[in-house]
Biotite code that builds the C-alpha atoms (Angstrom):
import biotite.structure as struc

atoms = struc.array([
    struc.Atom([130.825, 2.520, 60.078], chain_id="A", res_id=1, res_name="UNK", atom_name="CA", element="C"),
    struc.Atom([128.428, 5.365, 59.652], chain_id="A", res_id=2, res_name="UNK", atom_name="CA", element="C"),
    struc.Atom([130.605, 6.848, 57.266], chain_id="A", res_id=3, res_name="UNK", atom_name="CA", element="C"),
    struc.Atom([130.554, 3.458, 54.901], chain_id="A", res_id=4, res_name="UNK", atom_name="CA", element="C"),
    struc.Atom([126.999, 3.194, 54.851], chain_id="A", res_id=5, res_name="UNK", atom_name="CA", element="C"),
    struc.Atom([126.337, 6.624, 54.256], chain_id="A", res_id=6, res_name="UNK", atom_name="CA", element="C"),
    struc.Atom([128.467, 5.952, 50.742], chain_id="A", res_id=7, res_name="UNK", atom_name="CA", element="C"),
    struc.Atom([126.801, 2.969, 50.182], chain_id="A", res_id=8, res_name="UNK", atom_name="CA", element="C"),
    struc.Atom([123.494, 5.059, 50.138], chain_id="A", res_id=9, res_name="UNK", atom_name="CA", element="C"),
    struc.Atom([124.877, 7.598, 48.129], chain_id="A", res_id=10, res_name="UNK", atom_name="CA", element="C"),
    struc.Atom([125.804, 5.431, 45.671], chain_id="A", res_id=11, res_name="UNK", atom_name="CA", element="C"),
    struc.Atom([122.690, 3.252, 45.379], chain_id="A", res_id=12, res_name="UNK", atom_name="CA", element="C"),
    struc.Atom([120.612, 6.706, 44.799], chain_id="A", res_id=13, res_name="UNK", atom_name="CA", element="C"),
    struc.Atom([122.985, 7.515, 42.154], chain_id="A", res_id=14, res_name="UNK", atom_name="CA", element="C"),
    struc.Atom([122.475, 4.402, 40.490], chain_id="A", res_id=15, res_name="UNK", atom_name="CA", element="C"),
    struc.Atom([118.542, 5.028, 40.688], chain_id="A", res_id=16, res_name="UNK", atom_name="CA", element="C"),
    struc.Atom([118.805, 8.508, 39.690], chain_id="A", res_id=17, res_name="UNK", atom_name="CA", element="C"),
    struc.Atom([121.117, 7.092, 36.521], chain_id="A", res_id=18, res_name="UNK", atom_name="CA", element="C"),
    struc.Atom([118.811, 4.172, 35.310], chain_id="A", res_id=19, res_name="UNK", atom_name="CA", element="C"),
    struc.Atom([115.991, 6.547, 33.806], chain_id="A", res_id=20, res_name="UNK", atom_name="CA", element="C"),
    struc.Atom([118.347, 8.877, 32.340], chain_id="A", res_id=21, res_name="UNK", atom_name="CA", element="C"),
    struc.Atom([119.531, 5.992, 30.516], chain_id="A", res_id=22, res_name="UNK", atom_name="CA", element="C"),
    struc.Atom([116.068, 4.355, 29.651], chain_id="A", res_id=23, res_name="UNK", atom_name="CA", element="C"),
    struc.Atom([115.673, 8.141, 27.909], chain_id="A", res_id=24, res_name="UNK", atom_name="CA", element="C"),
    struc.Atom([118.549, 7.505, 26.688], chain_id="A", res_id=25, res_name="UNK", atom_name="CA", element="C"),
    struc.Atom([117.608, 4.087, 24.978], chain_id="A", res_id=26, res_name="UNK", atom_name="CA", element="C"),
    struc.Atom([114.330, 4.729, 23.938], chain_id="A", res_id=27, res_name="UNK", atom_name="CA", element="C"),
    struc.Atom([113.523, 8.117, 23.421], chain_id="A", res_id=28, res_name="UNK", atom_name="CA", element="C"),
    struc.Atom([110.465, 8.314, 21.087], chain_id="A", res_id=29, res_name="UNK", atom_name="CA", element="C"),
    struc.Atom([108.804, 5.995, 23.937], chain_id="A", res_id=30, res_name="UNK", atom_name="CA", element="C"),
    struc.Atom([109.886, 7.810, 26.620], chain_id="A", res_id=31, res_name="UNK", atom_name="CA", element="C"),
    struc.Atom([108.742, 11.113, 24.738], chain_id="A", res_id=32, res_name="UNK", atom_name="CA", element="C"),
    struc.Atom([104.961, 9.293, 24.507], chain_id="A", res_id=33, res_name="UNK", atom_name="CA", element="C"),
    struc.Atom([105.124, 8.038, 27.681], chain_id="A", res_id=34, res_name="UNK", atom_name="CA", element="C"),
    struc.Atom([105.085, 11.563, 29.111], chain_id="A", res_id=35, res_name="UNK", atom_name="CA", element="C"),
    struc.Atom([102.924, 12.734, 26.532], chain_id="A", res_id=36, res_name="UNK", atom_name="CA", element="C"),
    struc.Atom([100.383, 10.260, 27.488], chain_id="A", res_id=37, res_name="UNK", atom_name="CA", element="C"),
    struc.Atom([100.852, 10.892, 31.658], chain_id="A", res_id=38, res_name="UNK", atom_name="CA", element="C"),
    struc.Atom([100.673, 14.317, 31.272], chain_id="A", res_id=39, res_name="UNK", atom_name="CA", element="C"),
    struc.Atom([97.707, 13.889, 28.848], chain_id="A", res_id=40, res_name="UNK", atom_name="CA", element="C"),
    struc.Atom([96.129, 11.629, 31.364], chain_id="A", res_id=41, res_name="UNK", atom_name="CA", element="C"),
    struc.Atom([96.722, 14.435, 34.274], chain_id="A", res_id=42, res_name="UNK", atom_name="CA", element="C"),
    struc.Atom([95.353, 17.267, 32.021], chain_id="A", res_id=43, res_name="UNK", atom_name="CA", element="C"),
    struc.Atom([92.250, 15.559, 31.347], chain_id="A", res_id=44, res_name="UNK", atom_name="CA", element="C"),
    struc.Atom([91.794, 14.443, 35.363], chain_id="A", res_id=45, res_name="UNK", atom_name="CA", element="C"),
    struc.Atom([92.341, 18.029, 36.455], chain_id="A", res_id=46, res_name="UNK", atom_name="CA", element="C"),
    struc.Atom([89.809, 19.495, 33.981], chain_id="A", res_id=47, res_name="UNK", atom_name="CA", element="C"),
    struc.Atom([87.161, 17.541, 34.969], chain_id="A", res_id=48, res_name="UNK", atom_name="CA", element="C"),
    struc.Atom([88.008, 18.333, 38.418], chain_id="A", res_id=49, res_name="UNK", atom_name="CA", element="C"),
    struc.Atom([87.842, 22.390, 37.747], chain_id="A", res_id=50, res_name="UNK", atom_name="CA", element="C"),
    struc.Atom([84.738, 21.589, 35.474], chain_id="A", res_id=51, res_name="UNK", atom_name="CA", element="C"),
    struc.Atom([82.521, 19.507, 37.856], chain_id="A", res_id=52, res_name="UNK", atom_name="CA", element="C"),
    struc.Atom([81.424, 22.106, 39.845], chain_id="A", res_id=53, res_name="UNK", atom_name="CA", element="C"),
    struc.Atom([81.581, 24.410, 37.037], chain_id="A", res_id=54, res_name="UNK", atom_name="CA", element="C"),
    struc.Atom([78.908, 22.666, 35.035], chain_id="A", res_id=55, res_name="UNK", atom_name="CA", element="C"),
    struc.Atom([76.553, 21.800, 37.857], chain_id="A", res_id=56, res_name="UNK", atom_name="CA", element="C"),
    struc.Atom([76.196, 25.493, 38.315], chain_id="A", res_id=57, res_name="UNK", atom_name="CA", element="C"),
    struc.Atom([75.716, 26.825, 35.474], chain_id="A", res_id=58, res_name="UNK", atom_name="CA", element="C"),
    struc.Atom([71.408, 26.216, 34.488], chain_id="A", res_id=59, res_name="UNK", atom_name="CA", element="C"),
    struc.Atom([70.417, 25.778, 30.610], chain_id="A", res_id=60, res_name="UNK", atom_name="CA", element="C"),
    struc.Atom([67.650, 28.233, 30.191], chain_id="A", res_id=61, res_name="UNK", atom_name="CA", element="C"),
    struc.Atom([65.292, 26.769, 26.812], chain_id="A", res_id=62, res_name="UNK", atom_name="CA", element="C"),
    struc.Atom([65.276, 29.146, 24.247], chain_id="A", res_id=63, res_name="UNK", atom_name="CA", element="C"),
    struc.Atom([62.331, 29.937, 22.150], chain_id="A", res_id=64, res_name="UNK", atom_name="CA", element="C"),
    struc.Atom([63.147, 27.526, 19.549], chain_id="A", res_id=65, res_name="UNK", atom_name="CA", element="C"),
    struc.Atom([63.421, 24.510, 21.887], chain_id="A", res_id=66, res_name="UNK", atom_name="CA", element="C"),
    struc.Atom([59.994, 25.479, 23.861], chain_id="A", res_id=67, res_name="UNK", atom_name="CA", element="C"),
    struc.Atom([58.209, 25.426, 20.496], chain_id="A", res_id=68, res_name="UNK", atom_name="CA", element="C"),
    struc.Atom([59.789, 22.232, 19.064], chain_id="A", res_id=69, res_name="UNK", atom_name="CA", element="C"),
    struc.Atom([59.093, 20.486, 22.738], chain_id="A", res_id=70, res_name="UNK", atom_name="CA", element="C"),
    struc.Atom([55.142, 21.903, 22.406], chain_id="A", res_id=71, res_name="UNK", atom_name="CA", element="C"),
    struc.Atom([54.941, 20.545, 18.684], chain_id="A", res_id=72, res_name="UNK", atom_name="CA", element="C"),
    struc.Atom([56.211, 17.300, 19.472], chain_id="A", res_id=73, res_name="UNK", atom_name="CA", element="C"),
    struc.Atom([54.297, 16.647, 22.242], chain_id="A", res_id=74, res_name="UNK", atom_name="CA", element="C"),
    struc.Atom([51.336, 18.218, 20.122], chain_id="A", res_id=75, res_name="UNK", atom_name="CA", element="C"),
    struc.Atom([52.282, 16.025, 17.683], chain_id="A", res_id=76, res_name="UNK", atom_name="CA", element="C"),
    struc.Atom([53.195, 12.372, 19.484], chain_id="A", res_id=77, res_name="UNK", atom_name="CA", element="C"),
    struc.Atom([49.480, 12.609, 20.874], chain_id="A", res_id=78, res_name="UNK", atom_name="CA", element="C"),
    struc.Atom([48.087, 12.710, 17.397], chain_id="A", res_id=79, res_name="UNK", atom_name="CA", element="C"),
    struc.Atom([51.045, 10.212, 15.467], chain_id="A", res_id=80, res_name="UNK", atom_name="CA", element="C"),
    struc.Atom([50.391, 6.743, 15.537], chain_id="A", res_id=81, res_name="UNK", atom_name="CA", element="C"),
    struc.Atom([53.546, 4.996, 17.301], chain_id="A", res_id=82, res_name="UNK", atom_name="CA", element="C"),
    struc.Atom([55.504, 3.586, 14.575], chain_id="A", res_id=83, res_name="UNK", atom_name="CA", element="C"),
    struc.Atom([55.420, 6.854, 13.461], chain_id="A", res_id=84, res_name="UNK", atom_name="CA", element="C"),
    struc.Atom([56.080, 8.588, 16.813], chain_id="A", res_id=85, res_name="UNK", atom_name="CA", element="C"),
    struc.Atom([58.751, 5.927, 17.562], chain_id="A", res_id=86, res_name="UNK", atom_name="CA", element="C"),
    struc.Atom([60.529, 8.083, 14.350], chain_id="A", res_id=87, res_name="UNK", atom_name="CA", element="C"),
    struc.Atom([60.818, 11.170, 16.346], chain_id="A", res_id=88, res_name="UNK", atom_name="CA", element="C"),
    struc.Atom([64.125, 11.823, 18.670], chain_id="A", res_id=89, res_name="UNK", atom_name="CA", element="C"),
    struc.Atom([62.369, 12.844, 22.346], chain_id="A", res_id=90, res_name="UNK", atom_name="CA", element="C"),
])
């Protein structure tokens, strides 16, 4: 009795372990993208993960050329009328 259903098992996980050999079998350019795209998918996931913390750390000091063009456009939007300040990227 154990012995039968023991075989039965065996040879329903054949069966399963057969059927996607044969779908690559049957399609293989889609199979081929398929993976492509999951492992794509699992790439992207896993490099945001590592760069999360990454990027929160890591502080954007000005340089020179951004404090001066922040002090001449405030200089500047003070002076501008608006429809000209509205022009200018903040």
């Amino acid at each position: 009795m154990v012995a039968k259903e023991v075989n039965r098992i065996r040879s329903r996980l054949r069966h399963a372990a057969e059927q996607p050999a044969e779908l690559v079998r049957e399609y293989p350019v889609s199979s081929l993208l398929l993976v492509f795209g999951v492992g794509l998918g699992i790439g992207v996931l896993v490099g945001q993960a590592c760069a999360g913390p990454l990027l929160s750390m890591a502080y954007h000091e000005p340089t020179t050329t951004e404090r001066l063009s922040r002090q001449a456009y405030d200089a500047l939007s003070s002076v501008l009328p608006a429809s000209v300040a509205a022009r200018f990227h903040s």
